[in-house]
N, CA, C and O atoms as a MOPAC input file, in Angstrom:
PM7 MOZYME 1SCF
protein

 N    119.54700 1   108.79900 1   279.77900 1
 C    119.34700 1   108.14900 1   281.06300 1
 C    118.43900 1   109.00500 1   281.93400 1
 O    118.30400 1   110.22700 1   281.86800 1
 N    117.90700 1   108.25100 1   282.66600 1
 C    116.63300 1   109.19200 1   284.17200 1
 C    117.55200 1   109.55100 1   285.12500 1
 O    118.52900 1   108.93300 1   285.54700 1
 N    117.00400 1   110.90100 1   285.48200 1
 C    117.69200 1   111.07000 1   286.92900 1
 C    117.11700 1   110.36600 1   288.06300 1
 O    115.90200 1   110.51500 1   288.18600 1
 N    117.87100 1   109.42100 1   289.17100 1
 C    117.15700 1   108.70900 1   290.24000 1
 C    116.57600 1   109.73700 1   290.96000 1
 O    117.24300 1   110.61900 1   291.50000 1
 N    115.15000 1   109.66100 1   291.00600 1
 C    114.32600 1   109.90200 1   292.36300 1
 C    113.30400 1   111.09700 1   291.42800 1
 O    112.37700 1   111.68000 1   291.99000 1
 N    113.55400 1   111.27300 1   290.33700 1
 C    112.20200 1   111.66400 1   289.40700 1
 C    111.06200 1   111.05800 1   289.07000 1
 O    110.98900 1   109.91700 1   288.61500 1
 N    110.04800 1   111.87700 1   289.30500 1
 C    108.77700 1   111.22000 1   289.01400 1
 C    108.48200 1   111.75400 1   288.22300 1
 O    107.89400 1   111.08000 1   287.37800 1
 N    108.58700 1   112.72600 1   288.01700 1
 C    107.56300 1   113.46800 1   286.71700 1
 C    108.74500 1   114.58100 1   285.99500 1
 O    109.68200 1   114.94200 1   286.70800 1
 N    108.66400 1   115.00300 1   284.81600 1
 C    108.83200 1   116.25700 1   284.91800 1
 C    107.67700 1   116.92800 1   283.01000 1
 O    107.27100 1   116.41200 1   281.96900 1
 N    107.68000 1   118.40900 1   283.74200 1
 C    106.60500 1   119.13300 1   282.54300 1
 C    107.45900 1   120.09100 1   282.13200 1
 O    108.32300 1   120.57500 1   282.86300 1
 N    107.25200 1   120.43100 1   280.88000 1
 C    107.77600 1   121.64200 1   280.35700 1
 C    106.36300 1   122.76800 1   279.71700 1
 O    105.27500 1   122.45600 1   279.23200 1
 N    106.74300 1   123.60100 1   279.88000 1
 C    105.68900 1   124.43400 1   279.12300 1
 C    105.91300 1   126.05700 1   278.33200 1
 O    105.82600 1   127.20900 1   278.75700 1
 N    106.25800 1   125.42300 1   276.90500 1
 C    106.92700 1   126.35000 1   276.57400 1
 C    106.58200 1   127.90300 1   276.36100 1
 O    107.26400 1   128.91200 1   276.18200 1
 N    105.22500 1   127.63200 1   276.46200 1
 C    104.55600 1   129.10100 1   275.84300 1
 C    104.71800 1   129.51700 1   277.13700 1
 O    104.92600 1   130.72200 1   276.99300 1
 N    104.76700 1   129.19700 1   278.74500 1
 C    104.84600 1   130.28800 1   280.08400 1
 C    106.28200 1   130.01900 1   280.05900 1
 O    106.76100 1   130.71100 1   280.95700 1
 N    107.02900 1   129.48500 1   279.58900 1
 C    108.61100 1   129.30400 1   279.70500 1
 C    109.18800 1   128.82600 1   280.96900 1
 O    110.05000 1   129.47900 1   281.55700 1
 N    108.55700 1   127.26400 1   281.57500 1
 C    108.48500 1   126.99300 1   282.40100 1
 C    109.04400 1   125.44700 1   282.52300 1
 O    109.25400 1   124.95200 1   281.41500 1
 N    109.38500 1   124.41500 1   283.85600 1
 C    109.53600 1   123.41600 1   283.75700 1
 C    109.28800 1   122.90300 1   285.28700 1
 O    109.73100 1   123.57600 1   286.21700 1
 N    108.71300 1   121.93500 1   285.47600 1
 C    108.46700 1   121.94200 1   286.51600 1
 C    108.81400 1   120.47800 1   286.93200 1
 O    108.37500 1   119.60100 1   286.18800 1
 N    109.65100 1   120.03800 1   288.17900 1
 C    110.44300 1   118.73200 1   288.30900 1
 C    109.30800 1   118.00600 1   289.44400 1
 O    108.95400 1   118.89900 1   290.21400 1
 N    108.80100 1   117.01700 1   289.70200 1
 C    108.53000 1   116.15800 1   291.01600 1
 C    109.49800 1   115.41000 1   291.15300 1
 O    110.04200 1   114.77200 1   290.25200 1
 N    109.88400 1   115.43500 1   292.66000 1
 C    110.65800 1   114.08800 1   292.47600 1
 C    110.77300 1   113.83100 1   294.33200 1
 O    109.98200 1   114.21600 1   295.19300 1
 N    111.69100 1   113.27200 1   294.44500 1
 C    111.51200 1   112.24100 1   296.16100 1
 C    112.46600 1   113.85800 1   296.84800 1
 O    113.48400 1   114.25100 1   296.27800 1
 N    112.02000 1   114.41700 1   297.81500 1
 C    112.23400 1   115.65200 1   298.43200 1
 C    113.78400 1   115.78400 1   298.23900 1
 O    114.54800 1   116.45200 1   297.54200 1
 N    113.89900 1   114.44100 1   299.57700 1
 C    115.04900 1   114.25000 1   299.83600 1
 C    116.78800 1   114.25500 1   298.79900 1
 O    117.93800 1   114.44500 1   299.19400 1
 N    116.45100 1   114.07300 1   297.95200 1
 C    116.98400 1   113.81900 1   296.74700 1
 C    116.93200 1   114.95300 1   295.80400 1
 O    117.62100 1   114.68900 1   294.81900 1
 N    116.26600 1   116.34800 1   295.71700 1
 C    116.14800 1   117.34400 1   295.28100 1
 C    117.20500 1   118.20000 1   295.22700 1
 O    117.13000 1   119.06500 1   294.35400 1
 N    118.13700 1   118.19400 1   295.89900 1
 C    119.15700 1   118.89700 1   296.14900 1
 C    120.14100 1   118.67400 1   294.47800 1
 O    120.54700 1   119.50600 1   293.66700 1
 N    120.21000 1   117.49700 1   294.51100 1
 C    120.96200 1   116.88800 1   293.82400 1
 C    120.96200 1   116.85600 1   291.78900 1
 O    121.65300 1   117.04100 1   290.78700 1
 N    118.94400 1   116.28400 1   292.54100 1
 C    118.21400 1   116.57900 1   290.86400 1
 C    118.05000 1   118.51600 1   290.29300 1
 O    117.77300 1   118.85000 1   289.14100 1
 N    118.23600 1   119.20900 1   291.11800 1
 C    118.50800 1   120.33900 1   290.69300 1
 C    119.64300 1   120.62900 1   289.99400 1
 O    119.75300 1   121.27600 1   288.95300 1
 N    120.88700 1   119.83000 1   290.98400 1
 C    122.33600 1   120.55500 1   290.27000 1
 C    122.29300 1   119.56700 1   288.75900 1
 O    122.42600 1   120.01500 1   287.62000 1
 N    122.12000 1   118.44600 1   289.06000 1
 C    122.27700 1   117.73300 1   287.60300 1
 C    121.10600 1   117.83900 1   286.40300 1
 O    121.40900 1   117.58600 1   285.23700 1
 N    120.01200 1   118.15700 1   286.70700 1
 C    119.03000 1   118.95500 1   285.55900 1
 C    119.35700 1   120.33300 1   285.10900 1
 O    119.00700 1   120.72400 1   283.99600 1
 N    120.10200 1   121.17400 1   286.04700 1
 C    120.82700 1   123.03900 1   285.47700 1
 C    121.93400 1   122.36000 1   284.88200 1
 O    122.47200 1   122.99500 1   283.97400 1
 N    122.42800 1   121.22200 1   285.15200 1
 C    123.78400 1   120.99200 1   284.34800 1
 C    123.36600 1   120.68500 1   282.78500 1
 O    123.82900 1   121.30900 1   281.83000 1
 N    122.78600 1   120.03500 1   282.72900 1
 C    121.97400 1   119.22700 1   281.57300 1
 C    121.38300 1   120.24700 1   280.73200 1
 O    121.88900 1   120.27800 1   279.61100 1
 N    120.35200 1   121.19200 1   280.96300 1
 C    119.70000 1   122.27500 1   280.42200 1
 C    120.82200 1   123.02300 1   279.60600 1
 O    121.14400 1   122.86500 1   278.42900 1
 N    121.39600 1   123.99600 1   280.68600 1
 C    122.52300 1   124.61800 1   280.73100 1
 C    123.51200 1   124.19900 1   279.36300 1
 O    124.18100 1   125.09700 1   278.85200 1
 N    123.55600 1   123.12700 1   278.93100 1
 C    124.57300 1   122.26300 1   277.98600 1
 C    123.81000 1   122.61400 1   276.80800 1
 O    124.47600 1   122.66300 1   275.77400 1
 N    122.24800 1   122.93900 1   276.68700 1
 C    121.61800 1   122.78300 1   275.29700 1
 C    121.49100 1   124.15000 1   275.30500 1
 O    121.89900 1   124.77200 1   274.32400 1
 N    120.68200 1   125.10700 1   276.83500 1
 C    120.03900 1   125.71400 1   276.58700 1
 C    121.16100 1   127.57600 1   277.63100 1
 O    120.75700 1   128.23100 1   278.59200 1
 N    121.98600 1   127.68400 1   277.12800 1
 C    123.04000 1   128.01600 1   277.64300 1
 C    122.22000 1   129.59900 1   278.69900 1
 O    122.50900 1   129.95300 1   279.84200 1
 N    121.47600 1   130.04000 1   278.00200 1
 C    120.76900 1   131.43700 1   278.80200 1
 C    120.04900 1   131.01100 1   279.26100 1
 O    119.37100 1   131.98100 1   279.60200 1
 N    119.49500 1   130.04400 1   279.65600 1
 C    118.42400 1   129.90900 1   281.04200 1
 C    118.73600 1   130.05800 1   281.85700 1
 O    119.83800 1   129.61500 1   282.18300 1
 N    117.60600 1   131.11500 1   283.10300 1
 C    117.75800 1   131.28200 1   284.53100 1
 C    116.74600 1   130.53900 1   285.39300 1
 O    115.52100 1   130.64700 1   285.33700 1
 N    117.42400 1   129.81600 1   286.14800 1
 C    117.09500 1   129.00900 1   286.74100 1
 C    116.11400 1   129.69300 1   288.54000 1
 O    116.76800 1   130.33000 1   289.36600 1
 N    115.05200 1   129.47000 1   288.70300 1
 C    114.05100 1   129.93400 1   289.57800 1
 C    113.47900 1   128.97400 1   290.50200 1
 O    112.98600 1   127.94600 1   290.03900 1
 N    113.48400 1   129.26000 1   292.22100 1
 C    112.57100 1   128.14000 1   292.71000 1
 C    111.28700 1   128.98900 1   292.60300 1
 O    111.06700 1   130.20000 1   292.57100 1
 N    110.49600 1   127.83400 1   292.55800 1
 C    108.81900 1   128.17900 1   292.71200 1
 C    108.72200 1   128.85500 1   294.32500 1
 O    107.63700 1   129.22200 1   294.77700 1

Protein backbone atom coordinates (compact mmCIF):
# COMPACT_ATOMS: atom_id res chain seq x y z
CA UNK A 1 0.00 0.00 0.00
CA UNK A 2 1.15 4.06 -0.54
CA UNK A 3 1.63 6.17 2.21
CA UNK A 4 -1.12 9.20 1.87
CA UNK A 5 0.48 12.44 0.95
CA UNK A 6 3.67 10.89 -0.99
CA UNK A 7 4.76 12.05 -4.08
CA UNK A 8 7.83 10.70 -4.82
CA UNK A 9 10.25 8.73 -3.13
CA UNK A 10 14.31 7.82 -4.41
CA UNK A 11 16.63 5.52 -3.07
CA UNK A 12 20.24 5.56 -3.86
CA UNK A 13 22.12 2.86 -2.89
CA UNK A 14 25.67 3.47 -3.74
CA UNK A 15 25.45 7.20 -1.39
CA UNK A 16 23.19 5.11 1.01
CA UNK A 17 20.48 7.40 0.79
CA UNK A 18 16.56 7.88 0.42
CA UNK A 19 14.95 10.72 -0.13
CA UNK A 20 10.86 11.20 0.58
CA UNK A 21 8.64 14.29 -1.19
CA UNK A 22 5.58 14.49 0.06
CA UNK A 23 2.63 17.26 1.21
CA UNK A 24 4.71 19.19 4.24
CA UNK A 25 1.98 19.08 6.34
CA UNK A 26 1.67 15.43 6.55
CA UNK A 27 5.48 14.75 7.02
CA UNK A 28 5.41 14.28 10.49
CA UNK A 29 3.56 11.26 10.12
CA UNK A 30 5.19 9.83 6.70
CA UNK A 31 8.41 9.81 8.66
CA UNK A 32 7.19 7.73 11.67
CA UNK A 33 5.46 5.18 9.30
CA UNK A 34 8.38 4.91 6.54
CA UNK A 35 11.26 4.32 9.90
CA UNK A 36 8.59 1.84 10.87
CA UNK A 37 8.52 0.05 7.57
CA UNK A 38 12.41 0.27 6.78
CA UNK A 39 13.25 -0.56 10.27
CA UNK A 40 11.11 -4.09 9.78
CA UNK A 41 13.48 -5.12 6.68
CA UNK A 42 16.32 -3.06 7.29
CA UNK A 43 16.86 -3.30 11.17
CA UNK A 44 20.45 -1.01 11.41
CA UNK A 45 19.44 1.93 9.63
CA UNK A 46 19.96 5.43 11.03
CA UNK A 47 17.64 7.54 10.22
CA UNK A 48 18.90 11.50 9.27
CA UNK A 49 17.07 14.83 8.37
CA UNK A 50 18.60 16.52 5.39
Amino acid sequence: SKLKGVKNVTSNFFTEKMVIEADDILMPEIEEEATKIVKRYEPQVVFEEA
